[in-house]
C-alpha positions as CSV (number, residue, x, y, z in Angstrom):
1,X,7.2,54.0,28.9
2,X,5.0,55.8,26.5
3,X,8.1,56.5,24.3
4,X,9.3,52.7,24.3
5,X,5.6,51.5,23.3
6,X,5.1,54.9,20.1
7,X,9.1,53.5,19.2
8,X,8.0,49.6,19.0
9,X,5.0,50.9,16.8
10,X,7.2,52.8,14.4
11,X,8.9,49.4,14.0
12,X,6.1,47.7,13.4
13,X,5.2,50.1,10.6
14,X,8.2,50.2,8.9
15,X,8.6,46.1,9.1
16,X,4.8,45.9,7.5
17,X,5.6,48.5,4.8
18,X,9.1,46.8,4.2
19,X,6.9,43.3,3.9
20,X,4.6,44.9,1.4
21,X,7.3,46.3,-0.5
22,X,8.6,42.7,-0.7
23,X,5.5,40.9,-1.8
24,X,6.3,42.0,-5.5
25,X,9.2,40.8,-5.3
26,X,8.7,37.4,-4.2
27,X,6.1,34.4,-4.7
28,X,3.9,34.4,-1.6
29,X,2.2,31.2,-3.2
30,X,5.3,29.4,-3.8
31,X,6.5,30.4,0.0
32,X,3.2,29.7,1.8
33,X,1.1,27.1,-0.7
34,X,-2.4,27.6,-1.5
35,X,-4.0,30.8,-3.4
36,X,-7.1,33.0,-2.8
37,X,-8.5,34.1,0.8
38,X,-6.3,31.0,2.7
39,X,-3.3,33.1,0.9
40,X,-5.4,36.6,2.4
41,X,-5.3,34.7,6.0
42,X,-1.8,33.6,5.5
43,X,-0.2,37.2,5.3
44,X,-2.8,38.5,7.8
45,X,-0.9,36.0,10.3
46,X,2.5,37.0,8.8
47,X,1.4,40.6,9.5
48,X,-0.2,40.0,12.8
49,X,3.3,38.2,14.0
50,X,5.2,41.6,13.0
51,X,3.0,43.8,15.0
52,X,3.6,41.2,17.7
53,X,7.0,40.8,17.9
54,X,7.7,44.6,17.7
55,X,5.4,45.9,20.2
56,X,5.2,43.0,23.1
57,X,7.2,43.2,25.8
58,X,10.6,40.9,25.5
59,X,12.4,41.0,28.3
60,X,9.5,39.8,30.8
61,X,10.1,39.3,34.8
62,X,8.8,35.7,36.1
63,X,6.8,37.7,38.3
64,X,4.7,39.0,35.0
65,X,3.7,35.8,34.7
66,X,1.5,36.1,37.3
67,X,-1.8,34.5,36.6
68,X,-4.2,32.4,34.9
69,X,-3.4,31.5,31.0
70,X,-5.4,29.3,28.9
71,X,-4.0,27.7,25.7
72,X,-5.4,29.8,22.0
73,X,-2.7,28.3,19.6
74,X,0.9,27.0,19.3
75,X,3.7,29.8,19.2
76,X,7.0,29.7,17.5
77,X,9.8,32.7,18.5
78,X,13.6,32.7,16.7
79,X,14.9,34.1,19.4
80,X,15.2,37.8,17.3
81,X,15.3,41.1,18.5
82,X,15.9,42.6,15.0
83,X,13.0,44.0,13.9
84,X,13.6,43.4,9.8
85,X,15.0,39.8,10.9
86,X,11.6,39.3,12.0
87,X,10.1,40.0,9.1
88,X,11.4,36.6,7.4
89,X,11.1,34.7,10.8
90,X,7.0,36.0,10.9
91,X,6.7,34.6,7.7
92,X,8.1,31.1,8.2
93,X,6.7,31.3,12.6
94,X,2.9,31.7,10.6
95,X,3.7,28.5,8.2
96,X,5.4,26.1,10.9
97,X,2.5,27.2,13.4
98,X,-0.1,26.2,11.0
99,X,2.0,23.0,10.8
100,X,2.1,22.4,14.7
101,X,-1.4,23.0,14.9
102,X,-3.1,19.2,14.0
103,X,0.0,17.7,16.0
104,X,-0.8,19.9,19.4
105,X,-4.3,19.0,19.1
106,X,-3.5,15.0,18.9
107,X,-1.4,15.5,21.5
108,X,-4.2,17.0,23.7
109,X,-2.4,20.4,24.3
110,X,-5.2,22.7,23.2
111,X,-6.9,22.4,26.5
112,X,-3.5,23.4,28.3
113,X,-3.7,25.9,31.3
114,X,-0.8,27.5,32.5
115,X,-0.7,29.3,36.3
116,X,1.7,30.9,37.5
117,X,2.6,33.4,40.7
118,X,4.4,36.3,41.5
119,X,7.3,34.6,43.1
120,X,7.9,32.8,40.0
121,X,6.3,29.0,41.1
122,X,4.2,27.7,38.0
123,X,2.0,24.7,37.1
124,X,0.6,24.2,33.6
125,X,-1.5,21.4,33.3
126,X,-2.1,19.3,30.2
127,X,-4.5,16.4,29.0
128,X,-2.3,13.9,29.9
129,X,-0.3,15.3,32.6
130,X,1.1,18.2,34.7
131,X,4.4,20.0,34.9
132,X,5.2,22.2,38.2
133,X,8.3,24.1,38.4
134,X,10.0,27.4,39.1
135,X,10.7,30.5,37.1
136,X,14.3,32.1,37.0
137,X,15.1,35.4,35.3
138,X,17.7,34.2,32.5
139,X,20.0,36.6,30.0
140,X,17.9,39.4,28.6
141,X,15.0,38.5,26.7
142,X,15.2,34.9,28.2
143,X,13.7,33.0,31.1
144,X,14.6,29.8,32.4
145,X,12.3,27.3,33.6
146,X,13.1,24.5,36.3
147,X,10.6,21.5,35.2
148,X,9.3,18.6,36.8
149,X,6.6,16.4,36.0
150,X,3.9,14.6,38.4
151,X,5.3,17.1,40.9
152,X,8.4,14.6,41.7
153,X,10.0,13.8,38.5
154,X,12.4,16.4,37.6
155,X,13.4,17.1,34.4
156,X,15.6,19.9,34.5
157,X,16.5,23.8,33.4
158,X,15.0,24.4,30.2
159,X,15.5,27.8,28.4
160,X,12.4,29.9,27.4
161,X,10.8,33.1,26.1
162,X,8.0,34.7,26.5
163,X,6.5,37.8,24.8
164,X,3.9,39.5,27.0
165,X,1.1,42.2,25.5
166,X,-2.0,43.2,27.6
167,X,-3.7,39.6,28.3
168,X,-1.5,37.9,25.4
169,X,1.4,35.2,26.5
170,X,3.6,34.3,24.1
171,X,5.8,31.3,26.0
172,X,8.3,29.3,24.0
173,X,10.9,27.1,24.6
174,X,14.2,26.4,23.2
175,X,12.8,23.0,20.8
176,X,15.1,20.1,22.4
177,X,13.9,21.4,25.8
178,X,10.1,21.0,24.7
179,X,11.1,17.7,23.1
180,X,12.4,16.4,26.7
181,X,9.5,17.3,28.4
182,X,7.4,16.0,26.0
183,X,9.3,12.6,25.7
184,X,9.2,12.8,29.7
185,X,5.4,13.5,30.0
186,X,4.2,10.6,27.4
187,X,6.9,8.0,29.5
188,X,5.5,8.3,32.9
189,X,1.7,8.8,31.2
190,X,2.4,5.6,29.0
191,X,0.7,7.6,26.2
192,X,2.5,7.3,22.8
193,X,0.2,11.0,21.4
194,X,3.3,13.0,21.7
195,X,5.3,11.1,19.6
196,X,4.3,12.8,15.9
197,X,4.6,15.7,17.2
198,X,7.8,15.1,18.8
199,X,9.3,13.8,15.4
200,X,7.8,17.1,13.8
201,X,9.6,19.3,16.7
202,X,13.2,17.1,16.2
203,X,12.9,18.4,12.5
204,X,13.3,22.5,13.7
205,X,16.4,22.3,15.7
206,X,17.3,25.5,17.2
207,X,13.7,26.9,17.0
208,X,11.7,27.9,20.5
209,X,8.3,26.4,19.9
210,X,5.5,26.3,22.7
211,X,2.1,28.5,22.9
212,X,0.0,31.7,22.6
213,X,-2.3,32.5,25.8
214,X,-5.0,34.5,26.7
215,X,-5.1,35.8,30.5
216,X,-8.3,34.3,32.1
């Protein structure tokens, strides 16, 4: 165990040393916008993203999920293992985060809760609604979760990952997945809040978008 965590750490170094080497050789401005300490906070995410897709856990058990999360921010994963891959997908996951972030908060997901147990049952309640379901263990590095809405409205299987680190969830979901819950949620609510967001989400096909937690 300690020799898979001192490995993922070596990673992490080697994929922050390969970013700094890159900065020189590329316009951070012209990749991310802006200048001056936003561009400081900018690579601090980028860098912050590295560390935690090297060194969190991947290839999670539902029953790891065990527990109380509460929503701290929207998450984006491209479904990489590689860590020098995941030096280009930290850097655009920081920018389309930031980009999610106004559209999750008029969609009232910043107050979102997520429970789940150790037999893989879950309920993650939201602003304008809540989603029960059931966890399944999926190919590695992927969950699968069995929505429904309201408790009776089911929705269907709906591929996921989640990156787990001390009290830190990472849980994503493949984007036209998301996008049907969503779309399913703001039907049976009658609340058109989603819909922005939704459009936003339709525009990163192939992405797994969904949020960072903290353990309560």
């Amino acid at each position: 165990m300690k020799k898979t965590i001192y490995r993922r750490m070596a990673a992490a170094t080697l994929a922050m040393a390969a970013l700094t080497a890159q900065a020189g050789a590329f316009d951070l401005k012209g990749l991310f916008g802006g200048s001056g300490s936003g561009e400081d906070n900018k690579l601090g995410d980028i860098i912050g993203n590295i560390v935690g897709n090297v060194i969190a856990d991947k290839d999670v058990d539902p029953s790891q999920l065990e527990g109380n999360w509460k929503y701290t921010g929207p998450a984006v994963d491209f479904a990489s293992d590689n860590a020098l891959q995941n030096i280009g997908g930290a850097a655009a996951g920081a920018t389309i985060e930031k980009k999610l972030e106004p559209y999750y908060q008029k969609a009232g997901l910043t107050n979102l809760e997520f429970t789940a147990d150790k037999e893989g049952n879950f309920t993650m309640k939201m602003k304008h609604g809540t989603l029960t379901g059931t966890i399944e263990k999926g190919e590695a590095g992927f969950l699968v979760f069995n929505f429904k809405a309201f408790d009776k409205i089911k929705i269907g299987k709906i591929s996921a990952r989640a990156t787990l680190a001390i009290d830190t969830l990472n849980l994503t979901f493949d984007v036209s997945g998301l996008i049907k819950v969503m779309k399913t949620v703001s039907q049976i609510a009658g609340n058109s809040t989603f819909s922005t967001m939704v459009q936003l989400l339709e525009s990163y096909d192939g992405l797994y978008a969904g949020f960072k937690m903290k353990r309560n």
